[in-house]
C-alpha positions in Angstrom: 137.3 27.6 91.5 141.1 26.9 92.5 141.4 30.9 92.4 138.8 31.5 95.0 140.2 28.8 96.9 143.9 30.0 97.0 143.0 33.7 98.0 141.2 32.1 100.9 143.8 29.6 101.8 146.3 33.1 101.4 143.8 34.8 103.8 143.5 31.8 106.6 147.9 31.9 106.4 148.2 36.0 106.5 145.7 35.1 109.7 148.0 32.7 111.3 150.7 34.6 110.8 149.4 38.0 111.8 148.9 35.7 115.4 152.5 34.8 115.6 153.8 37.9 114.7 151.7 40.1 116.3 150.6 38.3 119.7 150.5 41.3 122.0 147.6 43.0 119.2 146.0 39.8 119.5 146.1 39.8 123.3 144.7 43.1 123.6 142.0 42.0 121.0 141.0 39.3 123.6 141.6 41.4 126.6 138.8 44.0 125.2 136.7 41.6 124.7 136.5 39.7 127.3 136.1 42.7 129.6 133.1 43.3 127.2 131.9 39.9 127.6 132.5 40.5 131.2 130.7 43.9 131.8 127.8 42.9 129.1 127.0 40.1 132.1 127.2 42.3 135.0 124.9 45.1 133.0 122.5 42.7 132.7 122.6 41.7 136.5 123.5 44.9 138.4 122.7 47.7 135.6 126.5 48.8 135.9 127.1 49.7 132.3 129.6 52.4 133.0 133.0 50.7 132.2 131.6 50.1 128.7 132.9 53.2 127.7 136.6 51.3 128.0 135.5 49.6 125.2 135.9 53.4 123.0 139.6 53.2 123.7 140.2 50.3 122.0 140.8 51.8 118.5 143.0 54.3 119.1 145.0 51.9 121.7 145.0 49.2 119.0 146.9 51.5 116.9 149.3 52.6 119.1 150.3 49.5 120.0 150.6 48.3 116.7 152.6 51.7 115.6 155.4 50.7 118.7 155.3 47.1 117.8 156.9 48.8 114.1 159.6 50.4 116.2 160.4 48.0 118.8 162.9 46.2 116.7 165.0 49.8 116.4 165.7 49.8 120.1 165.5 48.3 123.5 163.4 51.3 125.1 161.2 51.1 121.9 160.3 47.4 122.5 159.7 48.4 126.2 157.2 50.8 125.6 155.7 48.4 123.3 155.0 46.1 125.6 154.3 48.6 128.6 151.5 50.0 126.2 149.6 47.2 126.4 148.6 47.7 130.3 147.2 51.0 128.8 143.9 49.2 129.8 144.3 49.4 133.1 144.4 53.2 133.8 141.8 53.7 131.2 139.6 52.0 133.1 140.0 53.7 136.5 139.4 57.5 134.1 139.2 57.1 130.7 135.4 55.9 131.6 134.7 58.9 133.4 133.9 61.9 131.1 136.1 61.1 127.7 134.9 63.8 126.0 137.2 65.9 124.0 140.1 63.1 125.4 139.2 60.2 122.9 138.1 62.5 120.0 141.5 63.6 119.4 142.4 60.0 120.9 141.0 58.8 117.2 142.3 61.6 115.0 146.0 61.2 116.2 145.5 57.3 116.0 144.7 57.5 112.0 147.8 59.9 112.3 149.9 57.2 113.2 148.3 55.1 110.5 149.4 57.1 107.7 152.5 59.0 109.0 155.3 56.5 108.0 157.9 55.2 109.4 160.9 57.6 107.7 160.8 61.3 106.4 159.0 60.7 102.9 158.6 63.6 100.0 155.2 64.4 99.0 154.5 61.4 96.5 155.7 58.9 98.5 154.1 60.3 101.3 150.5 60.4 99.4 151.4 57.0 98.3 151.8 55.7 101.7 148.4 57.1 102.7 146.6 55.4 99.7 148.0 52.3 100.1 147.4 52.5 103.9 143.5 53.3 103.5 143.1 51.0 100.9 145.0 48.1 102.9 142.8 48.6 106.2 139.8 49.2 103.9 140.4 45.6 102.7 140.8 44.4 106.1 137.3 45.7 107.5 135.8 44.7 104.4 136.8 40.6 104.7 135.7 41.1 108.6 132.6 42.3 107.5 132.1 39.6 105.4 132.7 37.3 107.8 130.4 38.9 110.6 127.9 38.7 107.8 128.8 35.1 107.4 128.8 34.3 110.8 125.6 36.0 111.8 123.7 34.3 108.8 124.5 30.5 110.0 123.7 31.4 113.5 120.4 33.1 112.3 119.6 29.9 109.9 120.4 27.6 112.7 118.2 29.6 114.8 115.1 29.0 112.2 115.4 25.9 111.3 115.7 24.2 114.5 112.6 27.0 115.8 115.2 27.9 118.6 114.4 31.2 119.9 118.1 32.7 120.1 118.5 35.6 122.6 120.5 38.5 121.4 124.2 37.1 123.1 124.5 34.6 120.2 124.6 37.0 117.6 126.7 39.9 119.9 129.4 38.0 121.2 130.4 36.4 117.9 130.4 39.6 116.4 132.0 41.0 118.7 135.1 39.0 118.8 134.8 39.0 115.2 135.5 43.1 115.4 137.7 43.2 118.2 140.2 40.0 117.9 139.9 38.5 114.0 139.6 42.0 111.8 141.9 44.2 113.7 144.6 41.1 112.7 143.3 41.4 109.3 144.3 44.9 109.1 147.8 44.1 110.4 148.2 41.0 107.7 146.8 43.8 104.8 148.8 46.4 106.0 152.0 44.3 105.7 151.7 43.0 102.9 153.7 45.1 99.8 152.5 48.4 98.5 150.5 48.2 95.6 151.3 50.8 92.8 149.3 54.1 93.0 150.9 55.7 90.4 147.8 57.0 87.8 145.3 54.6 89.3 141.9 55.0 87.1 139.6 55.2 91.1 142.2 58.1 92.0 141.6 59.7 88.6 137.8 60.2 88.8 137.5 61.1 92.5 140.5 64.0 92.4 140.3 65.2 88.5 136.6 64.7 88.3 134.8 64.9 91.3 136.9 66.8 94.1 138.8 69.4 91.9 135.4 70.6 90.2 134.1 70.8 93.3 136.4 72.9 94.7 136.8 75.3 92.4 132.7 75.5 92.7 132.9 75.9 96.0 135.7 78.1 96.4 133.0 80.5 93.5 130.7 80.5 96.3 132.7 81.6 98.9 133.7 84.4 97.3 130.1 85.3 96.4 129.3 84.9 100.0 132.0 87.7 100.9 131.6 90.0 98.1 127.4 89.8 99.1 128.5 90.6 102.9 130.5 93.0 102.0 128.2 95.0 99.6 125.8 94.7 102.7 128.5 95.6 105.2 127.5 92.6 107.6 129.1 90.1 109.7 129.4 86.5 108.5 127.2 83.7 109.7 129.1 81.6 112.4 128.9 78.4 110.5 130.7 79.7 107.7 133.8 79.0 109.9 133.4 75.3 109.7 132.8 75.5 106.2 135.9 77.0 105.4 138.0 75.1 106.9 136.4 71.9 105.3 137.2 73.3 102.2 140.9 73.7 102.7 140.9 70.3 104.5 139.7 68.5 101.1 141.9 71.1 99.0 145.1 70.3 100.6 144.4 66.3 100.7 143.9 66.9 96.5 146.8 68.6 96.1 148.9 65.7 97.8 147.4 63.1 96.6 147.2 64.3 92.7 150.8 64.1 92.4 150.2 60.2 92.2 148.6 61.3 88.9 150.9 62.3 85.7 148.3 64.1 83.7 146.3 66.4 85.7 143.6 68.7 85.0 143.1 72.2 87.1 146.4 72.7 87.8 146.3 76.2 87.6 143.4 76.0 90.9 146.2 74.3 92.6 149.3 77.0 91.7 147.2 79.4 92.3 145.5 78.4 95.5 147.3 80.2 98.2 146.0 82.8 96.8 142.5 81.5 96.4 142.2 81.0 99.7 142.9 84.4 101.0 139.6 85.9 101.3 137.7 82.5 103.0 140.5 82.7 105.7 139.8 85.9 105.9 136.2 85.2 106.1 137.2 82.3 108.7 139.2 84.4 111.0 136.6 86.9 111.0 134.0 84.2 112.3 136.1 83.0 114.9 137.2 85.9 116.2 133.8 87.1 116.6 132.6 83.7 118.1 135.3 83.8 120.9 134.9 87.9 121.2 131.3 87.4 122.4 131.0 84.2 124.3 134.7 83.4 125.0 136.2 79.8 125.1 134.9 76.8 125.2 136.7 73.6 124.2 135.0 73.7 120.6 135.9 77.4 120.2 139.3 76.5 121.3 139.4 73.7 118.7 138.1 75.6 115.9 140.6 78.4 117.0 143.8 76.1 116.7 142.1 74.7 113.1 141.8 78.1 111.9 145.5 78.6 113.2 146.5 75.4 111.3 144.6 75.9 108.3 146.5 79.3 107.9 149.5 78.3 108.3 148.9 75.1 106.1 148.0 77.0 102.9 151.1 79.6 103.2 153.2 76.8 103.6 152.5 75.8 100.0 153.7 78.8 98.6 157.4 78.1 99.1 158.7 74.8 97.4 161.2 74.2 100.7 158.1 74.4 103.0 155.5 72.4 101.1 155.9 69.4 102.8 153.0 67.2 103.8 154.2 65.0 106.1 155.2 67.9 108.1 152.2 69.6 108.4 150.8 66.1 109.5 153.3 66.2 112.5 152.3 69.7 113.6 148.6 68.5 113.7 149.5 65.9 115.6 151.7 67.9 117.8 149.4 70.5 118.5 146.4 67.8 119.4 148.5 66.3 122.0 149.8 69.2 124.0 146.0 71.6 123.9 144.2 68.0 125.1 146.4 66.1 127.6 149.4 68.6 128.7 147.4 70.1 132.1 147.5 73.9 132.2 147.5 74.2 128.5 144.7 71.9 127.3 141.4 73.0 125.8 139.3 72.5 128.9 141.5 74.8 131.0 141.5 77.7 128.6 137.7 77.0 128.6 137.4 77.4 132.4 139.6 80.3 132.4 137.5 81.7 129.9 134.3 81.1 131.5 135.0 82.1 135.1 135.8 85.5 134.3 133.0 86.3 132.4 130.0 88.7 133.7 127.0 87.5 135.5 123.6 88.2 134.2 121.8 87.3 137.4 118.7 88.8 139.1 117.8 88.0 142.6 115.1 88.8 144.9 114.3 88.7 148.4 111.1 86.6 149.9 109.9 86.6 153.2 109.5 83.3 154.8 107.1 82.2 157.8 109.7 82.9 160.3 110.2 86.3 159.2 113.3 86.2 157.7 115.3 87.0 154.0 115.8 84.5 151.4 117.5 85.0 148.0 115.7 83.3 145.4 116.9 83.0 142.0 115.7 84.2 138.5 117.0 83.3 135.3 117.3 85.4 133.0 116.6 84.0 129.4 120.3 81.9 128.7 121.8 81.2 124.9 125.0 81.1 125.5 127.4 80.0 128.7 128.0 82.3 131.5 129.2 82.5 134.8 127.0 82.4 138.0 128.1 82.2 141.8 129.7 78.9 142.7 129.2 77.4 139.3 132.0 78.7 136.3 130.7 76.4 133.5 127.3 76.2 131.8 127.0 73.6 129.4 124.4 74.0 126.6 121.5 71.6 127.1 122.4 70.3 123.4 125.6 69.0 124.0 123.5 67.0 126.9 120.5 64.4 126.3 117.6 64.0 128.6 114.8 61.9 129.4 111.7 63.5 130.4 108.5 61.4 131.9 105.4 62.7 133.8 107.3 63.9 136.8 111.2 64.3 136.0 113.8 65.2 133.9 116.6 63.4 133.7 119.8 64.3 132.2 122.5 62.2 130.5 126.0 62.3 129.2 125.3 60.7 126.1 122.1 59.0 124.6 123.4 55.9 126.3 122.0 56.7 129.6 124.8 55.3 131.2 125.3 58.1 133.7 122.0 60.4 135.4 123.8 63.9 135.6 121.2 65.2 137.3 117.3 64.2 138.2 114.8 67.1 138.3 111.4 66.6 140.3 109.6 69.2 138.7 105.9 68.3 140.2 107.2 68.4 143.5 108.8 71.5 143.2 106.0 72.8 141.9 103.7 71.3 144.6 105.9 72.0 147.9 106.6 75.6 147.0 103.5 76.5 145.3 105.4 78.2 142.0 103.4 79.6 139.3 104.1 77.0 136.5 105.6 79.7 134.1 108.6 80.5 136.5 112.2 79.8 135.9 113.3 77.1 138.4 116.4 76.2 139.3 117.6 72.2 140.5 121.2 71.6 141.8 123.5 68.9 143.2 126.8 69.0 144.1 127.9 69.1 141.1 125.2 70.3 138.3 122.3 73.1 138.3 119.7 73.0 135.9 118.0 76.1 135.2 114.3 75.4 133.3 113.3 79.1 131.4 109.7 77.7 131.2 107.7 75.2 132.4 103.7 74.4 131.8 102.4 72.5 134.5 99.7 70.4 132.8 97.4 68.5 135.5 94.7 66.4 134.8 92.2 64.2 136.9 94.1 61.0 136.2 97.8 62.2 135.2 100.3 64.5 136.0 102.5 66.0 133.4 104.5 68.9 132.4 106.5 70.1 129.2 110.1 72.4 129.1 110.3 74.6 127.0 114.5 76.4 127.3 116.8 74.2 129.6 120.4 74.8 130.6 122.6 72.7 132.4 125.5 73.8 134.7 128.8 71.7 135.2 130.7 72.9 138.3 134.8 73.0 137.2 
């Protein structure tokens, strides 16, 4: 098949040449994994798994250096930074491992942003266009490196059984994982070079806006004013989640209404004339949520997040009213914009507002005093039954026990960052609390370190002849700022 053959041959030289022309990319691909190969052997020896969570940087670091390798022939202090970005490694490591968080979340979000921006001011066609062709592109990219992981793992897996070798799981992870970090990151950068394909009434683009999306919305958008007109026969205030609901539909809306300009003929065109207007009462209905959200329980860094969406969103849909201020690429910029100054400008970002928010709220706190053996007062703390974060003396924060994940066996809990386990928050002896101060097992108990308290709103202390074992029912964990 001399067809077959050719596209691969094309493939093996857009390779090779992504390598020459892109060798800092292909440094940092190594660099990443190396460090991984690195870490992966010190896990196994020592257990110290923490500076995996580099290894989350790498996709929106990729990108940027990629993005200031585009500029770095405009200028001398453009090719500087390029090259200066790709040390970006080293201070992640000393506290980008730490608690990422919120940090990397909007780390990714403003990395597809600089995917998709472009590198010149571009009208809304051309701008839609250069997001199509720049999804598709990288889509191609992942897809030939997942082809070739599957390849890859396949002959390793074959060799494996018909030799009876019994493989341990580094044969198949390292491969793959230089596969994903070093080969299809310099796929994406030969696809993305290449020219742009024509968008312009592409059949794919036809079915999913005209006759999938659109429909929808205009569905969806039926509902949403059902939803209002039922709470407001009923005179009630709207479920919380209705927020995030909202702004999902004007998220997809406005992405259909850039990219069906690629498209000549074009079904519900009155929806999109007419949706500024349409979308008055759900931002009504999404202001209302969010505003009632933050009145009761003040900030925290989602609150804040869905506070500056609700902000954008607004401001988004009346800037398609006007023909001058309709532009895309624009509102992409003030997204951006925003996400870097409320996350990584100190003072200002998401987490401050949160502890700001926090501290000053009122305790709900009840103490009483016991008398010890030598006579004298001790505070001892119940907990009153906790939903939502409050403030209590020397802790400002209280974190939700679902944003957490912990590990409970016959005698402890354990709490974790993340479901990795990486890093024990906070270890809870319950049995020998309960033992050494002779609690009835239904009390709220409190366990602190120096830097978290948990507070457990019911515990069953379950002994039997051979075992020891408990079960929680409400637990809350505090995070001193």
């Amino acid at each position: 098949m001399p067809g077959l053959s050719e596209s691969i041959k094309n493939i093996g030289r857009g390779l090779g040449r992504s390598v020459r022309e892109y060798p800092l990319e292909t440094l940092l691909g190594l660099t990443y994994f190396l460090l991984f190969a690195f870490w992966g052997k010190l896990g196994g020896i020592s257990g110290e798994t923490e500076p995996f969570r580099l290894l989350i940087w790498f996709f929106p670091h990729y990108v940027l250096l990629y993005t200031l390798h585009k500029f770095s022939r405009k200028s001398v202090v453009m090719k500087a930074l390029y090259v200066l970005s790709w040390f970006l490694w080293i201070p992640l490591m000393v506290w980008g491992t730490k608690d990422p968080g919120w940090n990397v979340s909007i780390a990714y979000i403003l990395a597809l942003i600089l995917l998709i921006i472009g590198e010149k001011p571009l009208v809304n066609e051309e701008y839609g266009r250069n997001i199509l062709n720049t999804a598709l592109k990288v889509a191609l990219g992942f897809l030939i490196g997942a082809l070739l992981m599957g390849i890859v793992t396949a002959i390793i897996a074959s060799v494996g059984f018909l030799f009876d070798l019994d493989l341990k799981d580094e044969w198949f992870t390292y491969p793959n994982a230089f596969i994903a970090m070093v080969v299809i990151p310099l796929f994406c950068c030969w696809s993305v070079s290449r020219p742009q394909t024509d968008t312009k009434d592409s059949k794919l683009l036809q079915i999913a806006v005209d006759y999938i999306l659109s429909p929808a919305l205009v569905i969806y958008a039926a509902i949403l004013w059902a939803y209002i007109a039922r709470i407001l026969f009923r005179w009630e205030l709207p479920d919380g989640g209705v927020a995030y609901l909202v702004l999902t539909f004007t998220a997809i809306a406005l992405i259909c209404y850039l990219l069906r300009l690629q498209l000549t003929k074009r079904h519900f065109e009155w929806f999109y004339k007419a949706f500024p207007a349409i979308a008055i009462p759900p931002l009504a209905l999404l202001w209302v949520g969010v505003l009632r959200r933050i009145g009761e329980y003040g900030f925290t860094e989602p609150r804040f997040y869905l506070l500056l969406l609700a902000i954008l969103a607004t401001a988004f849909t009346a800037m398609l009213i006007r023909e001058r201020t309709r532009n895309f690429q624009l509102m992409t910029l003030i997204l951006a914009l925003t996400a870097i100054v409320f996350t990584y400008i100190p003072g200002i970002r998401a987490k401050d507002f949160e502890v700001r928010s926090q501290r000053n709220r009122p305790v709900e706190e009840m103490t009483d005093e016991v008398i010890t053996a030598d006579d004298t007062k001790e505070k001892s703390w119940s907990i009153s039954d906790i939903l939502e974060p409050i403030d209590l003396e020397d802790y400002s924060l209280l974190v939700p026990r679902n944003e957490y994940h912990y590990y409970e066996d016959s005698r402890k809990v354990i709490f974790y960052k993340d479901e990795s386990r990486m890093e024990p928050l906070l270890e809870c002896d319950i049995i020998g609390r309960l033992d050494s101060d002779g609690s009835d097992p239904k009390d709220k108990l409190v366990y602190s370190n120096d830097r978290y308290m948990a507070v457990f709103t019911l515990i069953e202390d379950c002994r039997g002849s051979n075992a020891i074992s408990f079960s929680t029912g409400t637990s809350m964990l505090f995070r001193k700022p």
